[in-house]
C-alpha positions in Angstrom: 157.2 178.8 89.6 156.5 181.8 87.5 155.7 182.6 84.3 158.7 184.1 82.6 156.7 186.8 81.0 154.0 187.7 83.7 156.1 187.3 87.4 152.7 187.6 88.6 151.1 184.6 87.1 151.3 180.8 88.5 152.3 178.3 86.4 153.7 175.0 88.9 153.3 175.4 92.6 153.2 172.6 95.6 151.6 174.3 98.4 151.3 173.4 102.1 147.2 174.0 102.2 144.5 172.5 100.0 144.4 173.5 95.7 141.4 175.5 94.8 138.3 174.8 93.4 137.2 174.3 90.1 134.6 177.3 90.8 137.8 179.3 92.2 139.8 178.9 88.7 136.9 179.0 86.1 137.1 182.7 88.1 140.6 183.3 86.8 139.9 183.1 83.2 137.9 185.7 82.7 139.1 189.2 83.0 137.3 192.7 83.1 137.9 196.3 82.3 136.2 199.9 82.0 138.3 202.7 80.6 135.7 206.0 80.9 136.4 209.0 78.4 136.4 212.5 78.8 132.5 214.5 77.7 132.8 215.5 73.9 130.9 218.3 72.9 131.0 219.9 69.3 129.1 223.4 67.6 129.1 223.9 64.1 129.2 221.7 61.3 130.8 218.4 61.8 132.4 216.1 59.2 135.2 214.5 60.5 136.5 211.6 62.5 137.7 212.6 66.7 140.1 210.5 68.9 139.3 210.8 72.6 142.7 211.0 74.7 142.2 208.2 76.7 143.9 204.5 76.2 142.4 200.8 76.9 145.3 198.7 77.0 144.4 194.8 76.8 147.0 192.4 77.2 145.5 189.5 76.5 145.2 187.7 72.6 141.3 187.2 72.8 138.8 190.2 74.0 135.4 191.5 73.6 135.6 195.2 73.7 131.7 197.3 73.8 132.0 201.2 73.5 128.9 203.4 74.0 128.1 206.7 75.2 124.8 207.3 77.9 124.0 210.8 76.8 123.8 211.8 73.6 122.6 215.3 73.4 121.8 217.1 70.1 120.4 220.7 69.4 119.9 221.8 65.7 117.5 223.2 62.8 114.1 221.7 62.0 114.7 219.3 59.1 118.1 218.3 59.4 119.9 215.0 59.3 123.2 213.8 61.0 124.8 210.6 62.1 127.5 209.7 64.6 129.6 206.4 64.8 131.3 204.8 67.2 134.7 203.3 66.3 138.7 202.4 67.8 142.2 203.2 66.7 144.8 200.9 67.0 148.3 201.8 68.2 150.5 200.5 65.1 154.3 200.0 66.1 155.2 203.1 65.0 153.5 204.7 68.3 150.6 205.8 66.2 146.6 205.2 66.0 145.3 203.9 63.0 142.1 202.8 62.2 141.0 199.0 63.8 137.2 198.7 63.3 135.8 203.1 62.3 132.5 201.2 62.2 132.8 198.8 65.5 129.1 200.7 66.4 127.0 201.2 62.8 126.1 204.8 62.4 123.2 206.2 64.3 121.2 208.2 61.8 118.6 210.8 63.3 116.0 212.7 60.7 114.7 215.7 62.5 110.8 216.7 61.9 110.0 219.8 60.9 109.4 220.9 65.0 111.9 218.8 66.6 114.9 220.9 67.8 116.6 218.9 70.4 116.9 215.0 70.9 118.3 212.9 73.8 119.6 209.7 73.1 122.2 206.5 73.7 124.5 204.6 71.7 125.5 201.3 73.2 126.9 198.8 70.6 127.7 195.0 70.9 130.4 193.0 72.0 133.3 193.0 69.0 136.5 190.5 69.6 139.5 192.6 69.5 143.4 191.4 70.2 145.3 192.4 72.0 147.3 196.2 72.0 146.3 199.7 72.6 143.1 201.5 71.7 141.4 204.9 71.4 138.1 205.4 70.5 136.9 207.1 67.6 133.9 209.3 67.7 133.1 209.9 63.9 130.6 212.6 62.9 128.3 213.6 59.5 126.4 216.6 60.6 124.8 219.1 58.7 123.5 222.8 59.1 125.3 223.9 62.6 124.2 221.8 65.1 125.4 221.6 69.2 126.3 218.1 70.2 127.4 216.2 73.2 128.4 212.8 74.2 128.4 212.2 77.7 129.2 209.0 79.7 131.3 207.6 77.0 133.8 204.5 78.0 135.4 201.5 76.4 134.7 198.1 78.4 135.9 195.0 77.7 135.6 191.6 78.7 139.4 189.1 78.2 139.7 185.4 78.1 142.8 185.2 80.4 145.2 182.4 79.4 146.1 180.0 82.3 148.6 177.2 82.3 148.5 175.9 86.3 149.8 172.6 87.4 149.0 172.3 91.2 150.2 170.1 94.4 148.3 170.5 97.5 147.6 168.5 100.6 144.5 167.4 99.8 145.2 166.6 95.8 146.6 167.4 92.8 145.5 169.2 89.4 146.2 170.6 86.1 143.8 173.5 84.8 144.6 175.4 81.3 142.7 177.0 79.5 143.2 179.1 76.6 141.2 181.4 73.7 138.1 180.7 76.1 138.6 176.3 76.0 138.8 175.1 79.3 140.5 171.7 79.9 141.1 170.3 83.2 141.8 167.3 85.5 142.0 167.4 89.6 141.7 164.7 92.0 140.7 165.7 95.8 140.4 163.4 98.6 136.7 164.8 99.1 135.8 165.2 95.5 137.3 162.5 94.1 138.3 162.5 90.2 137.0 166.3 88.1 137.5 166.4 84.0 136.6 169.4 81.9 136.9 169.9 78.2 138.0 167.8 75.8 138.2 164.3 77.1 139.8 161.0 75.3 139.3 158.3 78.1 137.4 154.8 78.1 134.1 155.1 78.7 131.4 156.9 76.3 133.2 157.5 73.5 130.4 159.4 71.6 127.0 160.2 72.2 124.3 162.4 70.6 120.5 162.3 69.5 119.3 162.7 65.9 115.9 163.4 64.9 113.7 161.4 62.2 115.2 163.2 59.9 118.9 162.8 60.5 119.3 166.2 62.0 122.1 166.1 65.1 121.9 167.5 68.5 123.7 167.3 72.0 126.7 165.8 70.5 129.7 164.7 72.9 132.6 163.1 71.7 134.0 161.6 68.6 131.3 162.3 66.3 131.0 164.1 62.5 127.2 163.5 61.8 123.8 161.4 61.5 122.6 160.4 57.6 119.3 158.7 56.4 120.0 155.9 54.7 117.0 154.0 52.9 116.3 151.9 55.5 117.5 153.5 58.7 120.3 155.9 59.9 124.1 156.2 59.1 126.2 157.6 62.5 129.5 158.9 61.1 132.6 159.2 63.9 136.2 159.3 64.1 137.1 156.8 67.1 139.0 154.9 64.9 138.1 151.6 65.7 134.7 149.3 65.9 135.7 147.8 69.2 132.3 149.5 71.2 129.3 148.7 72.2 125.9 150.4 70.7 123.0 151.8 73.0 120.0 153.4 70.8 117.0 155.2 72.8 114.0 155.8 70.8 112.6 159.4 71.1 108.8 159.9 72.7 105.9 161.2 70.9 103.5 163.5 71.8 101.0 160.3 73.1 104.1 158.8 75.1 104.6 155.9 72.8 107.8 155.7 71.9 109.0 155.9 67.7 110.0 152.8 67.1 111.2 149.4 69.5 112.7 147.9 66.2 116.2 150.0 65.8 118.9 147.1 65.5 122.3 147.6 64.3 123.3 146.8 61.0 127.1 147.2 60.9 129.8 148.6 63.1 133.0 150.0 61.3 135.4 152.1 62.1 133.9 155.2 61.1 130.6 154.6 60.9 127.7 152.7 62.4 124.7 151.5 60.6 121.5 151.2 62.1 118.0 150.0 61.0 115.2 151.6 62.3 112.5 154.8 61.9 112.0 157.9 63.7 114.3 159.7 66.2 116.8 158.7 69.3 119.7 159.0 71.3 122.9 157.0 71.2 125.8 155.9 73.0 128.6 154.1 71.9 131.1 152.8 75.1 134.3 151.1 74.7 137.5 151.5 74.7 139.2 154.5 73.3 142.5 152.7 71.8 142.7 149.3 70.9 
């Protein structure tokens, strides 16, 4: 079965061979683009905003669009100042480009010594998340006296978190993969590989886990966790499993000598929605049980 938008994307299949891998589908979520534009080249003075002819059309809701341009070439008077801007139009639904983002790449301003006469340069900006639609991009000049320019080499590239929704039978297992806005969550069971989970996970098992500094300060969280507070005599862990019905493992942190912080953390209270332990100096934690009761 087919999506009923895109006949070209899987959603249910059972197939006479084996599924693929995980490696195989985290290969499908990602797609890539480059849409190169025509060489711009101006003489005179410049004040205006320029729409090259070409069109990036990105169909999916979550991108990261870069423009830049690998020649810029600039003749003009000694003691002159200009700027040029990168930027991209939108198509509105009236069939017409408005401005999205005139400043996606901040302006590159160039003061020219008294003896400089020419400059060679780049403009390469970062990534920018951009929806989906149709795009031009905007070249936007401030140029004074009468100088020659050129942009070579310009394009629009982009890189698209492509939504899947793929529900698989195959001779050697079964699995479900979606992903969508760039979150992966999956399950698949192989006869070779046995049982894979990715993303966000709400089995038995480790419900939450993370490791707090002396100070309270949280790191490497997994799971049902909010946050770590100091508490006059040790450490209050904050979650939202809903229930005290888990077992507590605390590791003290090394120092610097390899003697560990402290071998007298002991818990204090179990609730369900905090923990309470007594104790000095930083560690990991684990708490394991079951995730409904």
């Amino acid at each position: 079965m087919f999506d009923k938008d895109d006949p070209q994307l899987k959603r249910f299949s059972i197939i006479p061979d084996k599924i693929p891998s995980i490696e195989e589908l985290l290969g499908t979520t990602i797609a890539t683009g480059n849409v190169n534009c025509a060489d711009f080249q101006k003489t005179g003075t410049v004040k205006d905003v320029f729409l090259c002819s070409e069109i990036m059309t990105l169909i999916q809701p979550y991108n990261k669009v870069t423009l830049k341009s690998n020649s810029l070439h600039v003749e003009v008077p000694p003691r002159s100042h200009f700027s040029v801007t990168l930027g991209l139009y939108k198509e509105n639904e009236a069939g017409v480009f408005k401005p999205y983002e005139e400043n996606i790449i901040s302006a590159h301003d160039y003061n020219v010594s008294n003896n400089t006469r020419i400059i060679n340069s780049n403009i390469h900006g970062s990534e920018y998340d951009v929806p989906a639609g149709r795009y031009k991009m905007s070249i936007k000049f401030d140029l004074d006296d009468i100088p020659t320019l050129q942009l070579q080499s310009l394009s629009m590239s982009f890189i698209a978190n492509v939504d899947v929704r793929r529900i698989e039978f195959g001779t050697n297992g079964f699995m479900a993969f979606y992903n969508h806005g760039g979150k992966k969550n999956f399950v698949k069971a192989t006869e070779n590989d046995g049982v894979q989970i990715g993303g966000k996970t709400d089995i038995p098992g480790i419900l939450a886990s993370g490791s707090s500094s002396k100070y309270g300060m949280l790191d490497r969280t997994f799971g049902k966790i909010h946050r770590v507070e100091k508490t006059t005599d040790g450490y209050r862990i904050y979650h939202n499993i809903g229930h005290g019905e888990f077992s507590v493992q605390i590791t003290p942190h090394l120092l610097g000598s390899g003697q560990r912080n402290n071998d007298g953390f002991n818990i204090k209270a179990v609730d369900h929605n905090v923990v309470d332990i007594v104790g000095y100096g930083g560690f990991d934690f684990a708490l394991i049980g079951k995730n409904y009761v």
